[in-house]
One Martini backbone bead per residue (centre of mass of N, CA, C, O) as a GRO file, in nm:
protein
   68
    1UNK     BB    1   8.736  10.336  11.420
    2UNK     BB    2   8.995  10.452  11.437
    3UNK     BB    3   9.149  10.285  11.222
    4UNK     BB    4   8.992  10.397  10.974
    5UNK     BB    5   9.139  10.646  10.993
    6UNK     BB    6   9.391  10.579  10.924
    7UNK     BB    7   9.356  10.440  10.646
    8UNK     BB    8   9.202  10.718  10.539
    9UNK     BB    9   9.436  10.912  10.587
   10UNK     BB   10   9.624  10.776  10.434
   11UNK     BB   11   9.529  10.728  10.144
   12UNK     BB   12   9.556  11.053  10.121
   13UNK     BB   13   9.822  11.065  10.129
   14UNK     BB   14   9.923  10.839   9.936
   15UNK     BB   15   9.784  10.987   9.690
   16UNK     BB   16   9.927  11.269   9.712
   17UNK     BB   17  10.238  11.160   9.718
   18UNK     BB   18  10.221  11.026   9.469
   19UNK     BB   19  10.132  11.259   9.252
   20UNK     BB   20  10.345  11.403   9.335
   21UNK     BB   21  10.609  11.259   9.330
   22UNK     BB   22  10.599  11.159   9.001
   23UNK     BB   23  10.567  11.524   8.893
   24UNK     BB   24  10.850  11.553   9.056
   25UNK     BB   25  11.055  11.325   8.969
   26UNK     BB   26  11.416  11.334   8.938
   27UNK     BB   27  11.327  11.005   8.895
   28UNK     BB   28  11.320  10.685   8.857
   29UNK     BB   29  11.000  10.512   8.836
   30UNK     BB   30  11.126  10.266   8.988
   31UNK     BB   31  11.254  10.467   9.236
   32UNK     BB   32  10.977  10.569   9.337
   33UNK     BB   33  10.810  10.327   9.396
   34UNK     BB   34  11.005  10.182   9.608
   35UNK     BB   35  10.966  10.475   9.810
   36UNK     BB   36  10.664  10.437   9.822
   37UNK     BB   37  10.674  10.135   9.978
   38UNK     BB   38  10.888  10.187  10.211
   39UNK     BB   39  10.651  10.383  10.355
   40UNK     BB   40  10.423  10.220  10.359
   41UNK     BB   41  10.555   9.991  10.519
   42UNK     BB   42  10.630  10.149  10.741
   43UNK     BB   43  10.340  10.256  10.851
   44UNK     BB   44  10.231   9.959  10.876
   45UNK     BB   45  10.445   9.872  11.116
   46UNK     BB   46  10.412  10.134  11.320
   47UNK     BB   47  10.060  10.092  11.330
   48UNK     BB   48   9.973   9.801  11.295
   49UNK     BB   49   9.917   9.734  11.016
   50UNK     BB   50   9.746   9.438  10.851
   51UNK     BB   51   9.763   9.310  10.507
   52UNK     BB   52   9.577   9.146  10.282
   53UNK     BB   53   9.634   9.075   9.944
   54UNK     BB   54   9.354   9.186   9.905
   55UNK     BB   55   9.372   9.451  10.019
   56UNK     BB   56   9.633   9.543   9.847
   57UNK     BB   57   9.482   9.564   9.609
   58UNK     BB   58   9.276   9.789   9.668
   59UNK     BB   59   9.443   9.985   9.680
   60UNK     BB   60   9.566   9.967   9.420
   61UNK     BB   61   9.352  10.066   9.307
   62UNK     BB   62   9.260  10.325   9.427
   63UNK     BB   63   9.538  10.470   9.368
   64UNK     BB   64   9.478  10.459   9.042
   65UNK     BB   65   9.218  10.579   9.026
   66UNK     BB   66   9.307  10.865   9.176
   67UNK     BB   67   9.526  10.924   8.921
   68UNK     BB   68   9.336  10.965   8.655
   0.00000   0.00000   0.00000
């Protein structure tokens, strides 16, 4: 149960992190993205959550949901 924690709590950070970021970077869209990436692959190395394809896929979809 510890674990759907921290995934619950990432995916509202990730989501409220990415529109912020987004909405605010005077950066290019494509380098956004990458430190998007590189920020959320750290987070699950840190913690070790190890997540597959279909996992990975869902996230993506709610996190395109959350930014609509």
């Amino acid at each position: 149960m510890k674990g759907l924690g921290y995934v619950g709590a990432f995916l509202g950070g990730a989501a409220a992190g990415a529109i912020i970021g987004i909405l605010v970077a005077p950066d290019k869209g494509s380098n956004t993205r990458e430190k998007i990436s590189d920020t959320v692959n750290d987070f699950l190395k840190k913690h070790d959550i190890k997540l597959n394809r279909k996992d990975v896929g869902d996230l993506i979809e709610d996190l395109e949901e959350a930014t609509e």
